[in-house]
Every structure is written in C-alpha cells, then in structure tokens.
C-alpha positions in Angstrom: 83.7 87.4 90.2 80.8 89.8 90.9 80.4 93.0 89.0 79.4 94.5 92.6 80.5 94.6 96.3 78.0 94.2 98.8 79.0 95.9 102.1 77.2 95.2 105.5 74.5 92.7 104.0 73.6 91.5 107.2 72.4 94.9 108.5 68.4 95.5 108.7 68.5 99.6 108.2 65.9 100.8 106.4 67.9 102.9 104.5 70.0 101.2 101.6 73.0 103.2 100.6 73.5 102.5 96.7 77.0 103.9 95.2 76.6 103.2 90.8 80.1 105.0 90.1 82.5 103.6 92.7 85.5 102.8 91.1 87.4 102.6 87.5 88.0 99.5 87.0 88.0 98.0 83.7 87.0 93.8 83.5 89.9 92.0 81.9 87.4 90.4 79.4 86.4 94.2 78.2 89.4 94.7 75.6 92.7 92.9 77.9 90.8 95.5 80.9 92.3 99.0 78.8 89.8 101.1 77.3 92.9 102.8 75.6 91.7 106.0 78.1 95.5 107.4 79.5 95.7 107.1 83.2 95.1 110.6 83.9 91.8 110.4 82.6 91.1 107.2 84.4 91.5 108.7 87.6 89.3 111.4 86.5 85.3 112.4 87.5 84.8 110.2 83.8 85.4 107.1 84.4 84.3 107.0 88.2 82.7 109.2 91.1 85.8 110.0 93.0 85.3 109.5 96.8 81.7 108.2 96.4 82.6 104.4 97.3 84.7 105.5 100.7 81.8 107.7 101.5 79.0 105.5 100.6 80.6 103.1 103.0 81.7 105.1 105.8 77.6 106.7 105.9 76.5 103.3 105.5 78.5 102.1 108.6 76.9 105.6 110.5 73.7 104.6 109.5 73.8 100.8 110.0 72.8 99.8 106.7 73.7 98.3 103.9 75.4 99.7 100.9 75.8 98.3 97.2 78.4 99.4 95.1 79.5 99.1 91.3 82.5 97.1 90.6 83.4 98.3 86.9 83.8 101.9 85.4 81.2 103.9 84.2 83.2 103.7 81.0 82.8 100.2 80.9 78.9 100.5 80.8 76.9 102.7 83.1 74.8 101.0 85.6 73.2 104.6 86.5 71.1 104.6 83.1 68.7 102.5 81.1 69.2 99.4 78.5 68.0 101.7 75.9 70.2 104.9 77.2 71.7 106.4 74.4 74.6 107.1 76.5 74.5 103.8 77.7 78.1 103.0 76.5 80.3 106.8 76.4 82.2 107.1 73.1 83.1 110.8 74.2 82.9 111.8 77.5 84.0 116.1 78.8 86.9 115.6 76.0 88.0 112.7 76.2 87.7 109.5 73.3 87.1 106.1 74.9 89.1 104.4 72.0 88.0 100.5 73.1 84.1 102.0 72.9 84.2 104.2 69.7 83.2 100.9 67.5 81.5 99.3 70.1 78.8 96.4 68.6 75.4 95.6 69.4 76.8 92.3 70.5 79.4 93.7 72.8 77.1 95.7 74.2 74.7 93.2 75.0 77.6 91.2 76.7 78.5 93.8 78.9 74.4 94.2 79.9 75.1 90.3 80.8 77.9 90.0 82.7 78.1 93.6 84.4 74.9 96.1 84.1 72.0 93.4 84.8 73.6 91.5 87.7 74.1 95.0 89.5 70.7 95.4 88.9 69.9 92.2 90.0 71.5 92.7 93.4 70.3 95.9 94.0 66.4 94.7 93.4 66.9 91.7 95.8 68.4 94.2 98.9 65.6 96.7 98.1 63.0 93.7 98.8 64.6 92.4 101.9 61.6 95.6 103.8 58.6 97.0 102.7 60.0 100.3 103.6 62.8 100.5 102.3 64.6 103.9 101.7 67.0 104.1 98.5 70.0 106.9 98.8 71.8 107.0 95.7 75.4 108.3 96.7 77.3 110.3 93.5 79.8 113.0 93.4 80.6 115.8 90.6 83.4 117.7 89.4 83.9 121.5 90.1 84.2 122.2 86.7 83.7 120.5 83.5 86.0 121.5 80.5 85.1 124.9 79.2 82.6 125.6 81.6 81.9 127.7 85.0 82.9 126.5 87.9 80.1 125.1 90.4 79.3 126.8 93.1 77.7 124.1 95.4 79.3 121.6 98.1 76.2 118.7 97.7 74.2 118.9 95.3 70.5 116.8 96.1 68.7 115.2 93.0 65.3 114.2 92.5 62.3 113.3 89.9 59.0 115.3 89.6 57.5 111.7 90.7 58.4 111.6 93.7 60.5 114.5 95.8 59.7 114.5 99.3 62.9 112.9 100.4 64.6 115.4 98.7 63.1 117.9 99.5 63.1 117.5 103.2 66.8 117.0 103.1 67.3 119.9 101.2 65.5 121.7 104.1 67.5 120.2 106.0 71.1 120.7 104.4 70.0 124.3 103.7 69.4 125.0 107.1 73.4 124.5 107.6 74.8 128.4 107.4 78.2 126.9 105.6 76.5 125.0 103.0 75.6 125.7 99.3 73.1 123.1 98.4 72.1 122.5 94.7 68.3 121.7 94.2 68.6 119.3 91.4 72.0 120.8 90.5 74.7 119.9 88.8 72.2 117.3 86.9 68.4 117.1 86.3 67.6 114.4 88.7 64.8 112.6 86.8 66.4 110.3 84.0 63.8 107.4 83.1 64.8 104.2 83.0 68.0 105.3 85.6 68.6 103.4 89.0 66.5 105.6 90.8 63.6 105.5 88.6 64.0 101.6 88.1 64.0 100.9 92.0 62.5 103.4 93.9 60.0 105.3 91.8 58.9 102.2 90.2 58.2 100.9 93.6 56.7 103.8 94.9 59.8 103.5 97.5 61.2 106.7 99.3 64.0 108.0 97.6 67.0 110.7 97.2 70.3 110.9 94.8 73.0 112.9 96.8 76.0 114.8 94.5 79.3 115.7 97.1 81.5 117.8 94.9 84.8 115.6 94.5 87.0 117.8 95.8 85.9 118.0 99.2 85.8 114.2 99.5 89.0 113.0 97.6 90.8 111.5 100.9 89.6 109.1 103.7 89.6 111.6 106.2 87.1 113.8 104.4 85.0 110.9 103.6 84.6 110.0 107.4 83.2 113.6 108.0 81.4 114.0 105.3 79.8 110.8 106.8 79.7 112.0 110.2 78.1 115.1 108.8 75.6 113.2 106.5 74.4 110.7 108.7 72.1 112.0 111.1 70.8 115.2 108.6 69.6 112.1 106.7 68.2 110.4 109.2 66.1 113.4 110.1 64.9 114.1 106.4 63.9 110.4 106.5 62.0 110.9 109.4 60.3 114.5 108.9 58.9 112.2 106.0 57.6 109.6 108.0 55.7 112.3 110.7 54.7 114.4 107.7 52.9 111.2 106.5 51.6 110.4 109.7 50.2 113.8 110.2 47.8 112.7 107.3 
C-alpha cells in the first residue's frame, strides 16, 4: 500500500496541488497503528490539517490538475519537514504526549523515512517533472487557537520563503483585494523552513511556488470545502498568471 494518494494523475495543469497533512491515519506496522494519542486528539489540528485533503481535491478538480496527498499522520512522521528536522518525529505536540513516539529509536525512525516520508517524496518529485513549468501549491490549514494562546485573527493565511515570493505575493494582492477577507502574510507560520517540501521541490528547482493556510474551522465540512474551492480557484489562477505577464513584461 502507498504512503500517498494520487488524485487526477492524468491531468496536464500546470499547477500541482500538494496536500502533506491530509489525514490521521496511523500504518498498522507503526506500534499495532495506535500512537497511544486518545481519539479526541486524533481528530485534532495535531495529528492532521483538518479539511485540507477535501479541499485540496475539490481545487484540484477546479483547476484541472493534479493533487498529491499524504496518507499517514503527521504524528507518524512529517512529510512537511527535513530528514534532519528536529521535529521530524513530535514527542509533544500543543499539549499533548505522543506516548508510541516519546522513545522513538534511530532505527525506527529511519524505518518510517523508508516506508512513508521518502516514497511521498518520491512521488511528489516525479509529478513535479512531468512540465518545465510547473507550479507547486502547498494546501495546509491551522487552528484558531493553539492552547494558551490568542486567537488568530485571519481566514487564509499565505506562506512563503525570502527565496522566492512572487507567487505569494501576487496572491496575497489578490486575496487582499477581497473586502471580507483577513489574509495572513506569512501568518500563522514563518513560511521558509529549509529542507521542508516547499524548499525541497520548488525553491530547489527554481519552480513557482506558494503554501496556502485555510483556518480549519471555516473548512471542517464538504460543503465549505467546495466553496472554498470555488472561491480559491480562479484568484489562484490569476496570481499565477499576473506572474507570468509580470515576467513577460521583462
């Protein structure tokens, strides 16, 4: 069984929708598939991005393109950071133990790298190669609040390294330019993290490139995925393209 799902592989977009948190699943062969987390916090923003795999797919169907998604938990091992992330493999994640990962081994580790994190990786590489141009949109989505903290403010949330911003950029222009919409500038997170999926496939590559947050909450049931996705689709489309005529012009 692959550690991924591949949805709409067929389709030639030049966009590729990439989803690194979609579900909580846990692998059988990763202590009996019971990380020892209660249920509760299984279904929480710590062990998954809530909504991002239905939305991922619905935008990916707008869009025509393909979209890859994670098939294990975040908990499990976290295809969204680097072999030599130090948070790589969560002991403690916003208050909460992961029992099956507190005395977690080199070796385990390494196991995990081989049968989840590096075929993900593996996938993802071969789609981005299929064009030359090819456009990678990182879907993600946050919490309104983490334990003991503020609550955030902002509906999306757009992400993005120093190395390379213009995608982002133009579609924060763009989701800005919507009067009902508070849009994060690299908020909740800091969007450059070396050695992250983003950094590994698209700035690597010199490839056009955005991460986009959707606060949970507003994306928690199919319905809201689909407009969220209606929404989505063609302000991205646009931000890719004020990219390519700002290029153009030069």
């Amino acid at each position: 069984m692959t550690p991924f799902t591949i949805h709409g592989e067929s389709r030639d977009a030049r966009i590729l929708i990439t989803c690194d948190h979609a579900t909580n699943r846990v692998p059988p062969d990763v202590n009996g598939g019971d990380l020892g987390v209660a249920p509760a916090d299984m279904e929480r923003h710590i062990a998954f991005d809530v909504g991002a795999a239905g939305l991922s797919v619905a935008l990916a169907d707008r869009l025509g393109a393909t979209a890859i998604l994670s098939d294990f938990s975040r908990l499990v091992i976290d295809p969204n950071r680097g072999e030599d992330d130090p948070t790589l493999v969560m002991r403690l994640y916003d208050g909460t133990i992961i029992p099956a990962n507190r005395h977690v081994d080199a070796a385990e580790v390494e196991r995990r790298l081989d049968t989840l994190h590096r075929p993900y990786h593996a996938a993802l590489a071969r789609l981005a190669a299929r064009r030359d141009d090819t456009v990678i949109v990182a879907m993600h989505s946050f919490t309104p609040c983490l334990k003991g903290r503020p609550p955030r403010p902002w509906q999306v949330g757009v992400l993005h390294s120093h190395l390379d911003s213009r995608l982002s950029r133009a579609l924060i222009d763009r989701l800005r330019a919507e009067p009902d919409l508070c849009v994060g500038d690299n908020e909740p997170y800091d969007g450059h993290l070396p050695g992250d999926a983003i950094d590994r496939h698209a700035l690597q590559a010199g490839r056009h490139n955005t991460l986009i947050e959707l606060r949970n909450d507003l994306i928690r049931t199919e319905a809201d995925q689909a407009r969220w996705a209606d929404r989505l689709a063609p302000i991205l489309e646009r931000a890719v393209a004020d990219v390519a005529d700002h290029a153009t012009a030069f």
